[in-house]
C-alpha positions in Angstrom: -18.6 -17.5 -49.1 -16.0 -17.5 -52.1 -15.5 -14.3 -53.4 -17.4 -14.0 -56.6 -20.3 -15.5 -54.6 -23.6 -13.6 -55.0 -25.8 -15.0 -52.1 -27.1 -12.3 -49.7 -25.3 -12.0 -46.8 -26.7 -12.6 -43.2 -26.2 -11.2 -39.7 -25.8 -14.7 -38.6 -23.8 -16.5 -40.9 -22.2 -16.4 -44.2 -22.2 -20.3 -45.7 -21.4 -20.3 -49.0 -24.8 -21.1 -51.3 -24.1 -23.6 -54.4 -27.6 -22.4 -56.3 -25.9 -18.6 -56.2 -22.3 -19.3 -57.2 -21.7 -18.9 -61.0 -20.4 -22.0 -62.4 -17.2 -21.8 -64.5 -18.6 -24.2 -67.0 -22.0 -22.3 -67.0 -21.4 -20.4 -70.0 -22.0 -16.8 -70.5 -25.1 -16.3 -68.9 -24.1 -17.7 -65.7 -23.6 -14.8 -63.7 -27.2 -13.5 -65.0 -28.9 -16.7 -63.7 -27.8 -16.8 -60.3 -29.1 -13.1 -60.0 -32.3 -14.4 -61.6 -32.4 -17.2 -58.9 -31.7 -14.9 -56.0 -34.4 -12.1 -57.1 -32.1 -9.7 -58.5 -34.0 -8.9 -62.3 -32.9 -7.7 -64.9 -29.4 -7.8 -65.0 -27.4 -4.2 -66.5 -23.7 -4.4 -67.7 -21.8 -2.1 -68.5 -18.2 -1.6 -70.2 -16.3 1.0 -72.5 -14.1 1.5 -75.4 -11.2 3.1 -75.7 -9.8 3.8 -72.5 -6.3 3.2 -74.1 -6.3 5.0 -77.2 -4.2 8.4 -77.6 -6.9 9.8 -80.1 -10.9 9.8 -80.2 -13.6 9.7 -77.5 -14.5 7.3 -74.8 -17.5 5.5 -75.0 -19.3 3.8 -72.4 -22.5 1.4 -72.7 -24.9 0.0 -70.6 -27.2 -2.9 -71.4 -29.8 -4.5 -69.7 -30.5 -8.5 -71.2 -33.7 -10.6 -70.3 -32.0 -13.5 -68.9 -34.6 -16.0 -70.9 -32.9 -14.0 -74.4 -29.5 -14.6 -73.4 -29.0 -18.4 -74.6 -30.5 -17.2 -78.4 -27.7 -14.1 -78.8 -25.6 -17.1 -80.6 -23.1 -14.4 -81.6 -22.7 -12.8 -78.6 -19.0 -13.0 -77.0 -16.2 -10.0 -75.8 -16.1 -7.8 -78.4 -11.9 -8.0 -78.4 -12.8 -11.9 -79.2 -14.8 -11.2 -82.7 -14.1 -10.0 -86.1 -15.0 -6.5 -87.1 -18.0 -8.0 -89.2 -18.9 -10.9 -85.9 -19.3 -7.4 -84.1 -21.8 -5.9 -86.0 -23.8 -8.7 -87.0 -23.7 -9.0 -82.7 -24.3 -5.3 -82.5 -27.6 -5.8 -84.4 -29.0 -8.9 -82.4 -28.1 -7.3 -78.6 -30.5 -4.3 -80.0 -33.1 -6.5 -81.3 -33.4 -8.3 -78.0 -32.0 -6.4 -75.4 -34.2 -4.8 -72.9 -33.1 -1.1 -72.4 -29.4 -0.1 -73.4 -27.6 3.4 -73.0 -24.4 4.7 -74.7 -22.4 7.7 -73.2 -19.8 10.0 -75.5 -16.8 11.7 -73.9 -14.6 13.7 -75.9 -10.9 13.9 -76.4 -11.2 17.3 -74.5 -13.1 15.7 -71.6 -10.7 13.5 -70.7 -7.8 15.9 -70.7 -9.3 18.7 -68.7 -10.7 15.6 -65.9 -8.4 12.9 -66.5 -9.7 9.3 -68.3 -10.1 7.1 -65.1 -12.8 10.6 -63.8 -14.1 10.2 -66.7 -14.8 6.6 -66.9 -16.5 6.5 -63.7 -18.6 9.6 -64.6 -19.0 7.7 -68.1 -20.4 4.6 -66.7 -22.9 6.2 -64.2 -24.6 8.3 -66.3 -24.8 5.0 -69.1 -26.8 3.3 -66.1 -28.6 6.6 -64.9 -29.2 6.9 -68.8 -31.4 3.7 -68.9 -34.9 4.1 -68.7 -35.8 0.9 -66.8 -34.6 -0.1 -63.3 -32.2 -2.7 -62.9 -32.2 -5.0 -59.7 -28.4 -5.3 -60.6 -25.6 -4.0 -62.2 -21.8 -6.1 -63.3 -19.0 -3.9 -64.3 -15.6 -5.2 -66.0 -12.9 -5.3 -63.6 -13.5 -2.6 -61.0 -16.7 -1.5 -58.7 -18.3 1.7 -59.5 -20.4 3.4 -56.7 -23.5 5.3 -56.6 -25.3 3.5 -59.6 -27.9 3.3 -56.6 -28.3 -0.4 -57.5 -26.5 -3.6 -56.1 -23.4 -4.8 -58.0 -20.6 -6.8 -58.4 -16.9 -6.3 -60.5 -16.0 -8.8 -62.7 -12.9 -9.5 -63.4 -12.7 -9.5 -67.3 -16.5 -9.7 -67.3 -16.3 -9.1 -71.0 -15.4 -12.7 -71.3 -17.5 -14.5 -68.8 -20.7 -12.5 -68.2 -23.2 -12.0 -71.1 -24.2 -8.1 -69.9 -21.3 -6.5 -69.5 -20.1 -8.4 -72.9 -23.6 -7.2 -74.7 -22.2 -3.6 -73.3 -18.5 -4.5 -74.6 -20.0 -5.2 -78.0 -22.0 -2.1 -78.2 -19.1 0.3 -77.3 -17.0 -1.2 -79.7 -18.9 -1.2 -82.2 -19.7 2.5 -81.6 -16.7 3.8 -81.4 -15.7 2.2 -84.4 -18.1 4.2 -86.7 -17.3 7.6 -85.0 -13.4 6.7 -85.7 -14.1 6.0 -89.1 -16.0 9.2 -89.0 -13.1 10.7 -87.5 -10.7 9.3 -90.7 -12.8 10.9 -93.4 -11.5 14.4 -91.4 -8.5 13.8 -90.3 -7.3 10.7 -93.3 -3.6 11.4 -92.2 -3.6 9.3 -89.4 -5.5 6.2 -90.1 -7.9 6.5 -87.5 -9.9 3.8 -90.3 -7.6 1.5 -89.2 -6.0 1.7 -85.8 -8.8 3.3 -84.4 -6.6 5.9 -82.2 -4.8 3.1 -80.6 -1.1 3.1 -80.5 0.6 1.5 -83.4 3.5 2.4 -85.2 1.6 3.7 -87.7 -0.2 6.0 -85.4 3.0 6.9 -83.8 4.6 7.8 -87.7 2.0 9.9 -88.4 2.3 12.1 -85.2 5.0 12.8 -85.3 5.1 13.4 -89.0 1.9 15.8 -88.7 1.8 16.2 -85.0 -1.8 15.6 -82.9 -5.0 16.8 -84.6 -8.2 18.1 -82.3 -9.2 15.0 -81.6 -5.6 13.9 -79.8 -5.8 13.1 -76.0 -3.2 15.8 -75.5 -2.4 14.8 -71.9 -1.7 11.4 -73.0 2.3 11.2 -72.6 3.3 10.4 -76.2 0.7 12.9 -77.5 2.2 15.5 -75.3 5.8 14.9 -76.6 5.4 16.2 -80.2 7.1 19.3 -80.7 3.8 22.4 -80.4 5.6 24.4 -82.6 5.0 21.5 -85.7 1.3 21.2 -84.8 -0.6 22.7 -87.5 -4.2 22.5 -86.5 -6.5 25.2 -84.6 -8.3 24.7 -81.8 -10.8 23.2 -82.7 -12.2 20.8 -80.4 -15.6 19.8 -79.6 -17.1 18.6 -76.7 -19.1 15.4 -76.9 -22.0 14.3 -75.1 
C-alpha cells in the first residue's frame, strides 16, 4: 500500500487497491472520490489562515462538499493560488453548494497565552465538532489532527490537490480578510488593508515606527522586540470566539 493510499487495511494483507489510490491526474476531487468509492461520505476539510502573521486572529474552517457538486465549483482552487476578487466570487459558490461548513476565530491574545500550533489544533477540532452533520471523513493540510472522532488522512499541501480542504482554504482566507480590513479601519497605521498582518517591510516600518497595537501577536519574536516603553496603546484586547 503506498502511502497516501486510502483502502482499509486488513488483518491479513495489505495489497495496494488501484480503485482507492487518488490519481495525480484526477484533478481536485480525486481524493473525495476514492472515499466515495470506499464508503466513507461526505468528505470534511479543513485548513486555516494566518498561522504566520505577527498581527490579527487565526481562523480555521471546516467544509463538508457533496462529492457529485465538486466538478461544477469551476472556481474553486487554493486560496494562495487566486486573486483577492477569484476568492470571493469562490467564497460565494463553496456556500451555495457546500453541504455543512464551520469557521473558528482565535484572537491575537489566544495565541499568545497558548501558543499558535495549541491553538491550531484546538482551532481545527472545534471547526469539525462545529459542523452540524457527520462526516464519514475528514483531510487536513499537511499534518494529522487527532480526536475529530472521525477517520482521516494529512495531505500534504491538500490546499492544492484536494477539493475540501481547498473549499476550507478558500473560506478562511476569505474570512480573515474582511476581519483585517476591519482591523485597518482601527488601527489604519499599519496597513492591516494591505498586508493583512503578515510580515512585510511595510508592516515591519510601521512597528517599529508606532510599536504593536492590541491586536499584535506579542509573543511572536519581532513583535516582542519593539521597545515597551514606545508602545502607546492600552490593553485593550479582546478575546475572540
Amino acid at each position: 500500500m503506498t502511502r497516501n493510499s486510502l483502502a482499509p487495511r486488513t488483518a491479513s494483507a495489505l495489497p495496494r487497491y488501484p480503485g482507492y489510490t487518488p490519481r495525480r491526474d484526477a484533478g481536485l476531487g480525486a481524493y473525495e472520490a476514492v472515499l466515495a468509492r470506499a464508503g466513507f461520505t461526505p468528505v470534511a476539510g479543513i485548513d486555516e489562515a494566518g498561522r504566520g502573521a505577527c498581527a490579527g486572529p487565526l481562523v480555521v474552517a471546516a467544509v463538508v462538499l457533496e462529492h457529485g457538486n465538486i466538478k461544477r465549483l469551476t472556481g474553486l482552487a487554493d486560496s494562495k493560488l487566486l486573486t483577492a476578487a477569484a476568492r470571493e466570487d469562490a467564497y460565494a459558490e463553496i456556500l451555495a453548494r457546500a453541504l455543512d461548513w464551520h469557521v473558528v476565530v482565535i484572537g491575537s491574545d489566544q495565541i499568545d497565552a497558548a501558543g499558535l500550533h495549541v491553538c491550531n489544533v484546538s482551532g481545527m477540532r472545534r471547526a469539525f465538532a462545529g459542523l452540524r452533520c457527520k462526516p464519514g471523513y475528514v483531510l487536513t493540510d499537511g499534518f494529522p489532527v487527532r480526536g475529530l472522532g472521525a477517520p482521516g488522512l494529512a495531505v500534504w499541501k491538500g490546499d492544492r490537490v484536494t477539493a475540501s480542504v481547498a473549499a476550507a482554504s478558500v473560506i478562511a482566507k476569505v474570512t480573515r480578510d474582511r476581519m483585517m480590513r476591519d482591523l485597518h479601519e482601527r488601527y489604519p497605521k499599519y496597513g492591516f488593508d494591505r498586508h493583512k498582518g503578515y510580515s512585510t517591510d511595510e508592516h515591519a516600518r510601521a512597528l517599529e515606527e508606532h510599536g504593536p497595537c492590541p491586536e499584535h501577536r506579542r509573543s511572536f519574536v519581532n513583535v516582542a522586540r519593539v521597545n515597551p516603553a514606545e508602545v502607546p496603546w492600552p490593553d485593550e484586547r479582546r478575546m475572540d470566539s
